[in-house]
N, CA, C and O of each residue as an XYZ file, in Angstrom:
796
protein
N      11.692     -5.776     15.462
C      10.652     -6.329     14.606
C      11.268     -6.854     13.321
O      11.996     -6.046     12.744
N      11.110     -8.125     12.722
C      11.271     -8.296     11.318
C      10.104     -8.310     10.627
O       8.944     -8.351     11.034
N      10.662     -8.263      9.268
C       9.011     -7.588      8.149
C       9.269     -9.297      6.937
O       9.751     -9.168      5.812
N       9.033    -10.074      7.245
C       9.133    -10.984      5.830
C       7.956    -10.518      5.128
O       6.804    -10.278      5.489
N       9.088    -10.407      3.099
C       8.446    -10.122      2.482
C       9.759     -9.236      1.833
O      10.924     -9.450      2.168
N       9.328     -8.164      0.803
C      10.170     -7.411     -0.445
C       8.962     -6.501     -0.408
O       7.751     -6.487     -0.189
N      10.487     -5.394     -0.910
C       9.877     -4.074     -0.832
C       9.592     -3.371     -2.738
O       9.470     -2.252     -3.237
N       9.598     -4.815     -3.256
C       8.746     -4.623     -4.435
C       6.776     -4.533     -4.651
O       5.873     -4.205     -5.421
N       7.055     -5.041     -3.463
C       5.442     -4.968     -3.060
C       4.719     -3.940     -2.030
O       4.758     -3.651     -0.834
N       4.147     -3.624     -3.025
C       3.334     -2.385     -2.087
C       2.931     -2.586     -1.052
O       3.241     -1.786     -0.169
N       2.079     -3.723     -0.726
C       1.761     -4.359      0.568
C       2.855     -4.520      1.381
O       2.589     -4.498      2.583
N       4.140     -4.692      1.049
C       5.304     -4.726      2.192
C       5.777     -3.585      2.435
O       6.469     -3.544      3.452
N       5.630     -2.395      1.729
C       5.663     -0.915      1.210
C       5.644     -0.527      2.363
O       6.536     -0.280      3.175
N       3.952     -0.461      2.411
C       3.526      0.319      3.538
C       3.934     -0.596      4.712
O       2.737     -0.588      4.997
N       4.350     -1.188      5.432
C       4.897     -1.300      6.562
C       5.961     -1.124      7.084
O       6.278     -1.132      8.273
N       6.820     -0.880      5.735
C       8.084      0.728      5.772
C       8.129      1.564      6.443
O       8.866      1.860      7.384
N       6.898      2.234      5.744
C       6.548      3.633      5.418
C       6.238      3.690      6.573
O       6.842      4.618      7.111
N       5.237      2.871      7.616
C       4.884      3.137      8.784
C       6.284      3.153     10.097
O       6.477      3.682     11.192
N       6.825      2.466      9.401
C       7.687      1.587     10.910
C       8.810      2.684     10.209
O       9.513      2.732     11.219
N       9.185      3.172      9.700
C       9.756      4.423      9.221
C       9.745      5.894      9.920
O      10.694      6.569     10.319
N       8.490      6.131      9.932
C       7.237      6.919      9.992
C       7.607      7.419     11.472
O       8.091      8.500     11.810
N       7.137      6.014     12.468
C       7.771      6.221     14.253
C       8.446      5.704     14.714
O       8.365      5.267     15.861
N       9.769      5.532     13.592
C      11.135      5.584     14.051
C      11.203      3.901     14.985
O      11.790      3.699     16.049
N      10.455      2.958     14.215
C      10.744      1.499     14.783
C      11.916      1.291     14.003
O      12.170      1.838     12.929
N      12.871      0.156     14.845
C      13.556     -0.295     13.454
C      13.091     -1.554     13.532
O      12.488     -1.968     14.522
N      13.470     -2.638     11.929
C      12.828     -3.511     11.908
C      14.150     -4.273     10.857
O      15.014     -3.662     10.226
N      13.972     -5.564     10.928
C      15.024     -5.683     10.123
C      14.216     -6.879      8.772
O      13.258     -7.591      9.072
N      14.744     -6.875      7.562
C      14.146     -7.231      6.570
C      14.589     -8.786      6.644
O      15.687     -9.297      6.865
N      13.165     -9.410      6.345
C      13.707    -10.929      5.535
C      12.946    -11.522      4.814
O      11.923    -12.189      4.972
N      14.132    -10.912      3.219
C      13.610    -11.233      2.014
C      12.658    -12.903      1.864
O      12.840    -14.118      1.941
N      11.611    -11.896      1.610
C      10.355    -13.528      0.715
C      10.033    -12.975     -0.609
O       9.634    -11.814     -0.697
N      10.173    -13.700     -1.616
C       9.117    -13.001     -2.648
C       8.412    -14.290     -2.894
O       8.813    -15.447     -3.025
N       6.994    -13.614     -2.923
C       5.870    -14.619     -3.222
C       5.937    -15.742     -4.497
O       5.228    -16.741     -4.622
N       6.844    -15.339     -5.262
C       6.699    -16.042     -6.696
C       7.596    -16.272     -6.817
O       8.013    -16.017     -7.947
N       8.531    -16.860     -5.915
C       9.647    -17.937     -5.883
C       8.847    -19.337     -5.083
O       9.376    -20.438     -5.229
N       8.101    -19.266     -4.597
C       7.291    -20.056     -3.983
C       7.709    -20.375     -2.610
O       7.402    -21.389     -1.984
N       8.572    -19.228     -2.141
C       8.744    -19.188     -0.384
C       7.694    -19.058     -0.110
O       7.716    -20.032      0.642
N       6.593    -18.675     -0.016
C       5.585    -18.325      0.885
C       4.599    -19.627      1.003
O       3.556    -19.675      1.655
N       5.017    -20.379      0.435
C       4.396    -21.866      0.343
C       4.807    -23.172      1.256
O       4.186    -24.234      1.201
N       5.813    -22.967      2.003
C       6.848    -23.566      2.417
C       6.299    -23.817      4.029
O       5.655    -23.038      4.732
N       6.681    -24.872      4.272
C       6.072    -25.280      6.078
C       6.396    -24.373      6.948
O       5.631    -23.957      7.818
N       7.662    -23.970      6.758
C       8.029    -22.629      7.964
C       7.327    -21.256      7.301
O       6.392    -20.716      7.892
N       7.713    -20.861      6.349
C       6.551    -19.813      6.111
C       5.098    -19.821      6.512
O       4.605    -18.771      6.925
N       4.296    -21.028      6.416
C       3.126    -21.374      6.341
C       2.757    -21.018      8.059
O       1.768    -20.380      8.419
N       3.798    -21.594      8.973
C       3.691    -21.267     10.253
C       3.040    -19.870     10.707
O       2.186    -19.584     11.545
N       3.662    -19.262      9.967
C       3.993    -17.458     10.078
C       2.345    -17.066     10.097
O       1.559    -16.735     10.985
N       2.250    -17.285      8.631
C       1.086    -16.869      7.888
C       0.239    -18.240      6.961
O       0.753    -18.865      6.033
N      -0.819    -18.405      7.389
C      -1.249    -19.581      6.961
C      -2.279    -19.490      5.496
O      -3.066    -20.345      5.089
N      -2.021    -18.419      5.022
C      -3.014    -17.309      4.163
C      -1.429    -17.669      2.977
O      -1.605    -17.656      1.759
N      -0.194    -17.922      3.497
C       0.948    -18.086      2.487
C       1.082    -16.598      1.843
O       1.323    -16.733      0.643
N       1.012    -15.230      2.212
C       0.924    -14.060      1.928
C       1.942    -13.192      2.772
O       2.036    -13.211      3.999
N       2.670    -12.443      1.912
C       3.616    -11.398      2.660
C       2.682     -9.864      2.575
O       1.881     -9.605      1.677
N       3.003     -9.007      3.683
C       3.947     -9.237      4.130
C       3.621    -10.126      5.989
O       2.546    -10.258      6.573
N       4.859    -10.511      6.382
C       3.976    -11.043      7.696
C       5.270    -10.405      8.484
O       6.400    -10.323      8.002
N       4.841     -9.935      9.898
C       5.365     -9.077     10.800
C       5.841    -10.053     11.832
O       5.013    -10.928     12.086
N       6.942    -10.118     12.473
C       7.528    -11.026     14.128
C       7.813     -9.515     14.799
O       8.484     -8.582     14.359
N       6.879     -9.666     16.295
C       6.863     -8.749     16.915
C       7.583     -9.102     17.893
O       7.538    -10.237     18.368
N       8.871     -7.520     18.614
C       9.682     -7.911     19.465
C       9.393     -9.092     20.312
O      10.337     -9.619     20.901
N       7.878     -9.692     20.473
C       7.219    -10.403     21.302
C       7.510    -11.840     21.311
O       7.702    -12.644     22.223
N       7.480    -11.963     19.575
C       7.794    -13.151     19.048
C       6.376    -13.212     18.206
O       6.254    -14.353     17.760
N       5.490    -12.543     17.911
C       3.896    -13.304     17.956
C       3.999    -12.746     16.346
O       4.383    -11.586     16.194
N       3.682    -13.510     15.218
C       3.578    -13.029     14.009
C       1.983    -12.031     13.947
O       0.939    -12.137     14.591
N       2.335    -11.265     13.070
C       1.019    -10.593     12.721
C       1.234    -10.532     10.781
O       2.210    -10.289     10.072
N      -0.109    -10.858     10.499
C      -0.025    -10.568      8.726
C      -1.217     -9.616      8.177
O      -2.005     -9.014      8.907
N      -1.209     -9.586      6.725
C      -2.137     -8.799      6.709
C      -1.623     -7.291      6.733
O      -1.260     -6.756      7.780
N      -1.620     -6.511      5.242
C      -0.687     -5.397      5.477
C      -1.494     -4.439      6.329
O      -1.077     -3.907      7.358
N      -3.188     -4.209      5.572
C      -3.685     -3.107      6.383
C      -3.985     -3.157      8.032
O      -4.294     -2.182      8.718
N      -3.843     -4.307      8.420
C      -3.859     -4.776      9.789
C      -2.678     -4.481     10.957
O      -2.763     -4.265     12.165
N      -1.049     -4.615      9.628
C      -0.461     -4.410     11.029
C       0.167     -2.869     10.571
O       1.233     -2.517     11.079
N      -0.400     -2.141      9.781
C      -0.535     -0.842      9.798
C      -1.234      0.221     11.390
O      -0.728      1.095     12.093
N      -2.242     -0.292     11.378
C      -3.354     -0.527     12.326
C      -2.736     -0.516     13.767
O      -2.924      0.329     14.642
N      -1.902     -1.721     13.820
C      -1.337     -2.219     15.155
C       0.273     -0.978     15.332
O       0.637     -0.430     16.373
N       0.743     -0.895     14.329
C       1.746     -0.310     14.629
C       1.792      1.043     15.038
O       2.612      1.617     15.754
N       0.571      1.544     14.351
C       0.106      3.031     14.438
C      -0.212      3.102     15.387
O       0.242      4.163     15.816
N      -0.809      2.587     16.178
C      -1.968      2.472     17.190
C      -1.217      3.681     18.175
O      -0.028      3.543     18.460
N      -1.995      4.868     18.670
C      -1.443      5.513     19.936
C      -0.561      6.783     19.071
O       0.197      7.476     19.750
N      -0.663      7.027     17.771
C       0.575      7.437     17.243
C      -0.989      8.708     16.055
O      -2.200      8.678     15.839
N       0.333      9.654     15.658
C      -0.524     10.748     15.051
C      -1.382     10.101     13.244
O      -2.212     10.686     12.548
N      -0.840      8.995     13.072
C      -1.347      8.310     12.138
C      -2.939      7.774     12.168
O      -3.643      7.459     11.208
N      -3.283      7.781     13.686
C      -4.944      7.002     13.689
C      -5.056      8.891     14.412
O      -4.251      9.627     14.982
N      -7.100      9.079     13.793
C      -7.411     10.014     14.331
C      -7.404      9.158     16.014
O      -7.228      7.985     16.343
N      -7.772     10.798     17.011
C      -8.424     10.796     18.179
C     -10.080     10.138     17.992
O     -10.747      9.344     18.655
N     -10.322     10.920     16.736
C     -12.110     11.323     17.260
C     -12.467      9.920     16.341
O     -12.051      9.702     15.203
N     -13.319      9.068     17.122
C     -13.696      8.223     16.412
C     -13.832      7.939     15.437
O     -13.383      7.017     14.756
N     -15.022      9.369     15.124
C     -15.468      9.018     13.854
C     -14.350      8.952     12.442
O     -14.381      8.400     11.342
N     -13.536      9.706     13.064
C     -12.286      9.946     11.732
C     -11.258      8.681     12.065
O     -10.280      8.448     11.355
N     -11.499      8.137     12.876
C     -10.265      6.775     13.069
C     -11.411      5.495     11.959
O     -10.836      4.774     11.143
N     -13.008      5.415     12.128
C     -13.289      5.160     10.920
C     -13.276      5.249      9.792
O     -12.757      4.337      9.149
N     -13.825      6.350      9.138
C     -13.251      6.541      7.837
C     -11.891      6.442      7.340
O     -11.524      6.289      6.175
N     -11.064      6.572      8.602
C      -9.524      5.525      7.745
C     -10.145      3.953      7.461
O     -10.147      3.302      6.416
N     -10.687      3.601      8.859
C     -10.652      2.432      8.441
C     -11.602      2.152      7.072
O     -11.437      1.145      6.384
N     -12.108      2.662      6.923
C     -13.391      2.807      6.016
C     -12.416      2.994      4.218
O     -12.761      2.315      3.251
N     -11.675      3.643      4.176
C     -10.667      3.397      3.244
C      -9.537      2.482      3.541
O      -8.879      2.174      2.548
N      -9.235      2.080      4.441
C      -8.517      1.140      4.058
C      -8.521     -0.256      3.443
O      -7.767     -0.784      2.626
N     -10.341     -0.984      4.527
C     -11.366     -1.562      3.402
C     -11.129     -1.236      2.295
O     -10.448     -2.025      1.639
N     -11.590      0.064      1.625
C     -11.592     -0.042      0.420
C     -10.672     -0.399     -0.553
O     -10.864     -0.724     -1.725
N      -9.457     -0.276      0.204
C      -8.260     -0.041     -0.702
C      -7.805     -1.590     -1.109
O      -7.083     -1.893     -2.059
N      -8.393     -2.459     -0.179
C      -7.799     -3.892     -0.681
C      -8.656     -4.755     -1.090
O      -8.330     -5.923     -1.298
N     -10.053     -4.241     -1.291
C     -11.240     -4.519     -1.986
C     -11.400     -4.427     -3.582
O     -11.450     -5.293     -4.455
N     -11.493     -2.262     -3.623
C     -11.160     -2.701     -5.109
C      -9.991     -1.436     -5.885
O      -9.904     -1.075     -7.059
N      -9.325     -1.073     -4.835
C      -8.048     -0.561     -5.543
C      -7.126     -1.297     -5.870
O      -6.552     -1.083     -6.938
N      -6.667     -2.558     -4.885
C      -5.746     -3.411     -4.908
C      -5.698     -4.166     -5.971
O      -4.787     -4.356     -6.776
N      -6.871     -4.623     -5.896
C      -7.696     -6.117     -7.100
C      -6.874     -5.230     -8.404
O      -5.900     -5.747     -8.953
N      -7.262     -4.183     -8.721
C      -7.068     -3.787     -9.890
C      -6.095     -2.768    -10.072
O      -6.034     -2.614    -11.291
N      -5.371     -2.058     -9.569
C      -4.258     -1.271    -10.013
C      -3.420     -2.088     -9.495
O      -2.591     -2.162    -10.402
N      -3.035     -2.784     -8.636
C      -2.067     -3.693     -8.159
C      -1.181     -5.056     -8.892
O      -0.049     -5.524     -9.011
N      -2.803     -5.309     -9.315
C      -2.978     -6.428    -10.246
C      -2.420     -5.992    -12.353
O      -1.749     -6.706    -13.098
N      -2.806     -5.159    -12.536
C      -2.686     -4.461    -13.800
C      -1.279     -4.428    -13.511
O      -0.712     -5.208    -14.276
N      -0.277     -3.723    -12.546
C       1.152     -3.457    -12.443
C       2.062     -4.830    -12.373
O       2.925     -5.138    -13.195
N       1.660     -5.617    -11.161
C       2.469     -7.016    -11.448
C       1.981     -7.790    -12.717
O       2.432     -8.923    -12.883
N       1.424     -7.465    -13.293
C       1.127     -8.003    -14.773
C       2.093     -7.610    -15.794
O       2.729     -8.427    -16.459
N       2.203     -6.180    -15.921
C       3.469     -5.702    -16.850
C       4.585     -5.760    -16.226
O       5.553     -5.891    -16.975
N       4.850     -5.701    -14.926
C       6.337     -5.653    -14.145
C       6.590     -6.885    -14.011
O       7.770     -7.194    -14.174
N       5.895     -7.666    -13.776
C       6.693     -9.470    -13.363
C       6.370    -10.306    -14.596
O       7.214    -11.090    -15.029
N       5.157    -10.165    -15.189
C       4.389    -11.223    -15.737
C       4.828    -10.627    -17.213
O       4.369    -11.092    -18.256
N       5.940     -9.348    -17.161
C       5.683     -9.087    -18.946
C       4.939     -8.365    -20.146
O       5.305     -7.700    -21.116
N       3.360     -8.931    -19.483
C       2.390     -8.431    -20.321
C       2.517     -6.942    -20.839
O       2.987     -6.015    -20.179
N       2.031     -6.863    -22.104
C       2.173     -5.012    -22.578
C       0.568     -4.840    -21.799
O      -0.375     -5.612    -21.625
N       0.814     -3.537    -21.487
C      -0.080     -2.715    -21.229
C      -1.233     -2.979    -22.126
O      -2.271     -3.452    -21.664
N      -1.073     -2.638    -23.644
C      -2.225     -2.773    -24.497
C      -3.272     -4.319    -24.317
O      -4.461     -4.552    -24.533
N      -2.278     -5.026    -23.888
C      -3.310     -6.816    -23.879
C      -3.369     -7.093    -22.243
O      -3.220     -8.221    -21.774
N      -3.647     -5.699    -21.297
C      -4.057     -6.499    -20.099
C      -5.678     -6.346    -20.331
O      -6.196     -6.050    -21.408
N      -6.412     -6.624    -19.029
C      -7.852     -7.209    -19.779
C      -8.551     -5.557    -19.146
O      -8.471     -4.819    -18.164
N      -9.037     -5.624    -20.091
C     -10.029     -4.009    -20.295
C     -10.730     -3.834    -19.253
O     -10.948     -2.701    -18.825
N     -11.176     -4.868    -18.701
C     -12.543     -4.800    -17.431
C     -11.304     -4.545    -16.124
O     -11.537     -3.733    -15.229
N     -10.129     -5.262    -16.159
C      -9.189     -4.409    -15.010
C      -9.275     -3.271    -15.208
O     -10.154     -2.568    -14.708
N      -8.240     -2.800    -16.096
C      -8.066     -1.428    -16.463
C      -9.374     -0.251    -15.842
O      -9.361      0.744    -15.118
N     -10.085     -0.774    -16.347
C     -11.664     -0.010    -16.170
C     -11.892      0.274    -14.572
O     -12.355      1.228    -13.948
N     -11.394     -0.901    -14.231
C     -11.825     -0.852    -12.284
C     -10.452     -0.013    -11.795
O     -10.486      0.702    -10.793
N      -9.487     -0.144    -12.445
C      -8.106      0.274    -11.893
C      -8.552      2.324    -12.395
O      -8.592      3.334    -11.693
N      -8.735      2.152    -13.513
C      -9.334      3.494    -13.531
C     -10.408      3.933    -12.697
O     -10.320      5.091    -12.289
N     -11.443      3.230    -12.341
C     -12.501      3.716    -11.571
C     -11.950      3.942    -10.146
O     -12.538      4.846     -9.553
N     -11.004      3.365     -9.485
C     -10.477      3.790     -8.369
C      -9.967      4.743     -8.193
O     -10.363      5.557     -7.359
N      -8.914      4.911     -8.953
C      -8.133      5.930     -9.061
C      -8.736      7.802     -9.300
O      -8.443      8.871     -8.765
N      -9.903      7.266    -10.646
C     -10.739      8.623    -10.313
C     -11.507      8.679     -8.951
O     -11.409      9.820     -8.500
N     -12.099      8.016     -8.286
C     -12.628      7.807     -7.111
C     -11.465      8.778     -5.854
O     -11.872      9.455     -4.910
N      -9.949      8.540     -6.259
C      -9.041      9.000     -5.003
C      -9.014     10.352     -5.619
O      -8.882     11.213     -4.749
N      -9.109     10.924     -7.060
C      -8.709     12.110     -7.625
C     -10.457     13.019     -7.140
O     -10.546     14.239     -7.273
N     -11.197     12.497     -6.812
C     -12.251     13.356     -6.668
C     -12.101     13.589     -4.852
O     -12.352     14.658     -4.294
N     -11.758     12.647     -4.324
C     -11.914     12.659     -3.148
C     -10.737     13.477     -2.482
O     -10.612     13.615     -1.265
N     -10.046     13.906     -3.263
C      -8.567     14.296     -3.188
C      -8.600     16.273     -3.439
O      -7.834     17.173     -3.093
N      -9.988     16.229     -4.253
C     -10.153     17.471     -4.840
C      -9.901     18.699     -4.236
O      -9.185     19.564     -4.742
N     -10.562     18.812     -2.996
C     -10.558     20.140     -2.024
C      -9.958     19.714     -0.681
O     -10.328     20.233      0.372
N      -9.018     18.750     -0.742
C      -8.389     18.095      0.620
C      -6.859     17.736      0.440
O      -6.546     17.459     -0.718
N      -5.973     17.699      1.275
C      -4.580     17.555      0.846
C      -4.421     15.896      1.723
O      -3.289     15.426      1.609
N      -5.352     15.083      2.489
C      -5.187     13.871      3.485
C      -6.920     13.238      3.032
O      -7.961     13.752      2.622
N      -6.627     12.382      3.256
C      -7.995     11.269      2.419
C      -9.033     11.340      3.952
O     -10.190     10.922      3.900
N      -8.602     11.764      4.924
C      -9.359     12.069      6.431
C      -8.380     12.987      7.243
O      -7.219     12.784      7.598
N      -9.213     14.060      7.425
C      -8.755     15.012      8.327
C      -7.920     16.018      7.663
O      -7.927     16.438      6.506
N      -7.121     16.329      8.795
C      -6.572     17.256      8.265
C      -4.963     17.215      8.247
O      -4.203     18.169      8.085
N      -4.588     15.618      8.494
C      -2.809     15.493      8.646
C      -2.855     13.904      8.032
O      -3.878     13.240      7.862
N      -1.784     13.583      7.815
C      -1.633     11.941      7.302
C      -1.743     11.437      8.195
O      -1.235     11.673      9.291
N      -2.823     10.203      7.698
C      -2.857      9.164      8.368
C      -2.868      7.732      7.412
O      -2.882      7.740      6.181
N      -2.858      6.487      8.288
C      -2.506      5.022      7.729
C      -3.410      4.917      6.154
O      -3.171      4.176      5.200
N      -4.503      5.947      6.316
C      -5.770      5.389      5.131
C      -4.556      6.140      3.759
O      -4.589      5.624      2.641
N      -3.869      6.980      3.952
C      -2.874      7.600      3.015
C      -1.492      6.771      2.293
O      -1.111      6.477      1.160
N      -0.915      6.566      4.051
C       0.026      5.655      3.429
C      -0.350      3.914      3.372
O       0.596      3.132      3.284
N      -1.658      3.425      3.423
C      -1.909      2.025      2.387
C      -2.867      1.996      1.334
O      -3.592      1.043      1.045
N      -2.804      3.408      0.636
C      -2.832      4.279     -0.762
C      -1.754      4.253     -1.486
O      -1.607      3.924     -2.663
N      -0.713      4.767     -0.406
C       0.212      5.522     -1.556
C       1.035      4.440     -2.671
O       0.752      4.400     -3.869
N       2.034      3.638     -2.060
C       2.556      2.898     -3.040
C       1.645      2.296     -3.815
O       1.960      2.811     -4.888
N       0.820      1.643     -4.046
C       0.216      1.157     -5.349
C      -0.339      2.205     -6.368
O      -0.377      2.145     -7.597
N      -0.757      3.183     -5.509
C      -1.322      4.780     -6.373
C      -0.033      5.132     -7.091
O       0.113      5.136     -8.313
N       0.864      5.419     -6.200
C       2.447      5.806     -6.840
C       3.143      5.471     -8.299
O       3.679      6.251     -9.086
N       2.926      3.867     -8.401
C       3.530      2.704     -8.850
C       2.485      2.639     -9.881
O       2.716      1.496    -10.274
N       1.644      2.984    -10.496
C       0.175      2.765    -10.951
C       1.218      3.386    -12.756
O       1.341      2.736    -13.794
N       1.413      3.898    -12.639
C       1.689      4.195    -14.416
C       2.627      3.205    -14.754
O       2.849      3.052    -15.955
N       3.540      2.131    -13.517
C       4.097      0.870    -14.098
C       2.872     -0.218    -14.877
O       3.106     -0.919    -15.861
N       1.963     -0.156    -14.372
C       0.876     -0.569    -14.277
C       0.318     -0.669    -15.940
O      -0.145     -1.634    -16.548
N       0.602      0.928    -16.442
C       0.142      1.668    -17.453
C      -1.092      2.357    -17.560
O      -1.680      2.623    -18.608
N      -1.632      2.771    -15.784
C      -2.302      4.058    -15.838
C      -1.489      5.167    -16.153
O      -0.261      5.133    -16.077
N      -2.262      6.322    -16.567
C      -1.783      7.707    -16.833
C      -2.189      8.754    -15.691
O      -3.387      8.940    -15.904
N      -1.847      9.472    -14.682
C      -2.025      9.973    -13.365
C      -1.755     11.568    -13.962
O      -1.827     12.413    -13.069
N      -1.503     12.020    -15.115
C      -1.671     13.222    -15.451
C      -2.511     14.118    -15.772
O      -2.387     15.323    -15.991
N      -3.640     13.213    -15.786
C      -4.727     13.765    -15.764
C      -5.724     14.454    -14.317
O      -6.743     15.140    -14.397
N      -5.051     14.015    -13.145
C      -5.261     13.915    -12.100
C      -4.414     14.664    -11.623
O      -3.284     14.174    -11.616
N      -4.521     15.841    -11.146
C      -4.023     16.985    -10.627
C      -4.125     16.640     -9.308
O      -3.084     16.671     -8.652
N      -5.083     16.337     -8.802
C      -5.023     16.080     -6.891
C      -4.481     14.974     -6.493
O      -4.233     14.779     -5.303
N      -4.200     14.022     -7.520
C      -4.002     12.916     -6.870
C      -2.575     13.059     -7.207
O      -1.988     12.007     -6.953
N      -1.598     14.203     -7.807
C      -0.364     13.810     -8.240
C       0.026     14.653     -7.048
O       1.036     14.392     -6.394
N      -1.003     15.953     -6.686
C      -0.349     16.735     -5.467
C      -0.453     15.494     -4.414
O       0.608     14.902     -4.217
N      -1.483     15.078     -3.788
C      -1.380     14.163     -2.598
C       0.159     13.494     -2.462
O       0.903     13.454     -1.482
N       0.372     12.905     -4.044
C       1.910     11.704     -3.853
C       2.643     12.482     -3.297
O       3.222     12.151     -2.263
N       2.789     13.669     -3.835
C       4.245     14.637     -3.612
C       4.017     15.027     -2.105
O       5.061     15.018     -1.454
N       2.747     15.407     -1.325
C       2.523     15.501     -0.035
C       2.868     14.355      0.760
O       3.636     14.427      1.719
N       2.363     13.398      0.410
C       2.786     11.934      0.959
C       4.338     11.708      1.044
O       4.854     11.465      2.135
N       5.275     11.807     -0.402
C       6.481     12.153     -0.547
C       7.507     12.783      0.551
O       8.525     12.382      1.115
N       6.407     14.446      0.575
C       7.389     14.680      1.719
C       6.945     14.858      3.019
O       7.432     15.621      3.853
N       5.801     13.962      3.179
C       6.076     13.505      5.115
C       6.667     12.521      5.552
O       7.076     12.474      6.712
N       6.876     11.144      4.316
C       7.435     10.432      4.543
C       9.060     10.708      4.524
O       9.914     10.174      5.232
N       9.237     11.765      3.438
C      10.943     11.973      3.218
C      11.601     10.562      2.080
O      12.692      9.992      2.056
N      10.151     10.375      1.115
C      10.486      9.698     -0.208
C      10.996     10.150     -1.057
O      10.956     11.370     -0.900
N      11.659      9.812     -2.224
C      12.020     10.875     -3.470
C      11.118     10.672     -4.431
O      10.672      9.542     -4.633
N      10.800     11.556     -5.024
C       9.714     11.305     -6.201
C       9.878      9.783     -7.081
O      10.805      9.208     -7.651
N       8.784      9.577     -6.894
C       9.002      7.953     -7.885
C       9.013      8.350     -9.284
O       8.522      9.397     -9.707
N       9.534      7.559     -9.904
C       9.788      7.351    -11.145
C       9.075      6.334    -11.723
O       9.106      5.572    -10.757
N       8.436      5.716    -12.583
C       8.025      4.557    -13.413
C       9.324      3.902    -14.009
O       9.511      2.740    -14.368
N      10.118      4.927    -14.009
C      11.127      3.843    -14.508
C      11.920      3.201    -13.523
O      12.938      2.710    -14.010
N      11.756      2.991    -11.924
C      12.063      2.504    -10.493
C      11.996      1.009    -11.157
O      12.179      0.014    -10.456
């Protein structure tokens, strides 16, 4: 499998973390979006959305769309529940996560990491949504160690890196006791080393 795309991006993150996870190997080929590869006629082929990360399956057949080929790769594997109803509510967060976690903690971080901006002059109404998510994962996180069930699954790891990465951002996650245990749980099923903000 190759993964085009950089593993500065959370969205290319998690298809690491997965293809990591059950021992696929995959081999990397560097895109970063803001060189303006992803704009380009052969890129465009790939993915017509011009968005990394995009997947070539041993098959040949591209797949894009991070929470999608999360989805596909997992498929059959201890990452999707058995029981229906819990293979929804992943999906049911994973929706969420590129609705309105992404929009706004994602967005707040490539703002100070690529774009510069201080923390103090990103725009308040992000911040606000990037906070409202984040308490949203710290409540839901409260009396549970997995966002569904009772072992990791995909709704966790296309959480984790942008949750992780979130005080580059210039959220503060210390206030959030469940959501700092989850990383370190996440941490070590994946066999990550504790992130740093200063990464």
């Amino acid at each position: 499998m190759q993964i085009y795309g950089n593993f500065g991006s959370g969205n290319c993150l998690k298809v690491k973390y997965i293809a990591d996870a059950i021992g696929l190997p995959f081999e990397l080929r560097e895109v970063r979006s803001r060189s303006g590869e992803t704009g380009t006629p052969e890129f465009l082929k790939l993915n017509p959305a011009g968005q990394v990360p995009v997947v070539i399956l041993d098959d040949g057949r591209p797949l894009a769309q991070s929470n999608a080929i999360l989805r596909y790769l997992a498929q059959d594997t201890r990452f999707i529940p058995a029981d229906r109803y819990e293979a929804a509510k992943v999906d049911e967060w994973l929706f969420w996560e590129q609705y309105s976690h992404e929009p706004s903690v994602a967005v707040a971080r490539a703002r100070v990491v690529y774009d510069k901006q201080a923390v103090s002059d990103l725009d308040p109404n992000l911040v606000m949504q990037g906070n409202k998510a984040l308490d949203l994962m710290e409540q839901a996180l409260t009396d549970r160690t997995w966002l569904v069930g009772e072992a990791m699954t995909i709704a966790d790891i296309a959480l984790l890196p942008y949750t992780r990465q979130a005080p580059q951002g210039g959220f503060d996650l210390s206030g959030r006791p469940a959501l700092l245990r989850w990383i370190t749980a996440c941490e070590n099923q994946l066999g990550l080393p504790a992130f740093s903000a200063e990464n």
